[in-house]
N, C-alpha and C positions, 0 to 999 in steps of 0.2 A: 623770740619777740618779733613783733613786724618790722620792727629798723633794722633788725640784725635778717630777717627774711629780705626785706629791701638791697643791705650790701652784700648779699650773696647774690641775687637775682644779678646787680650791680658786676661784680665780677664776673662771673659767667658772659654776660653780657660784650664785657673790654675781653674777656679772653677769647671768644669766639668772632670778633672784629679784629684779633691782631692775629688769626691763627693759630692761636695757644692752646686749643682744646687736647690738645693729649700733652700737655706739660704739666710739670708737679709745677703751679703758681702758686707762690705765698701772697695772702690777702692779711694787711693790718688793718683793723678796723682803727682810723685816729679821732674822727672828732664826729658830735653831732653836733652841727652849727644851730639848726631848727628844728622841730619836731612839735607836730599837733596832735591830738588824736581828738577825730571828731565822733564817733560813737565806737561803741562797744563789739568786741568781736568775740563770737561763742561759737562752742564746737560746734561742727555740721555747717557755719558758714564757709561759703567757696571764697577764699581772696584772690584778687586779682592786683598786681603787682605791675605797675611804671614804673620805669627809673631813665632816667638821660641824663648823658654827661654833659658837664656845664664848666668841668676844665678837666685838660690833659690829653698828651699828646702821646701816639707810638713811641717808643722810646724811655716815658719819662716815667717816673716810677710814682708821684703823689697826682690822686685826680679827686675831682671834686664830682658830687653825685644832688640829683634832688629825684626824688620819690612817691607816688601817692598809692595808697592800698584804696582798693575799693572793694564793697561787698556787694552785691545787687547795683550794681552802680551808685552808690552813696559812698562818699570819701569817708574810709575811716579816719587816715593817716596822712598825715604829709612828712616828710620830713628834707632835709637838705646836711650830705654827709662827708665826710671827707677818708679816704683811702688811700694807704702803701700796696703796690703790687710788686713783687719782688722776685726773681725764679732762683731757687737753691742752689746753693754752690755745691757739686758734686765733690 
């Protein structure tokens, strides 16, 4: 789905800002506070994927996210979401 393409863009995003790119990160998807969907998205469209974080700090493991997909530059998506980041206990 686009929310769930949203908190993965989202993760990648915190894990390549704290240096975590070659770490096994656990992403919990917790809440979607808001979500719109302003048109329709079909195969063959290109999405293009914002996301910025609006809480959470190095260290802390709950961050909040807000999101918009776009197609052609027309908003399909918005949404505002909440994530656990967590790294595996060996």
């Amino acid at each position: 789905t686009i929310i769930e393409a949203m908190a993965q863009t989202a993760a990648v995003m915190v894990g390549c800002a704290l240096g975590l790119e070659d770490r096994n990160m656990l992403v919990y998807f917790m809440a979607i506070e808001t979500a719109k969907f302003r048109r329709m998205v079909v195969p063959g469209d290109v999405l293009e994927l914002k996301v910025e974080t609006r809480r959470g700090k190095p260290g802390g493991k709950v961050w909040k996210f807000a999101g918009v997909a776009s197609v052609a530059g027309e908003v399909a998506a918005e949404a505002e979401f909440t994530a656990m980041m967590d790294m595996p206990k060996d």
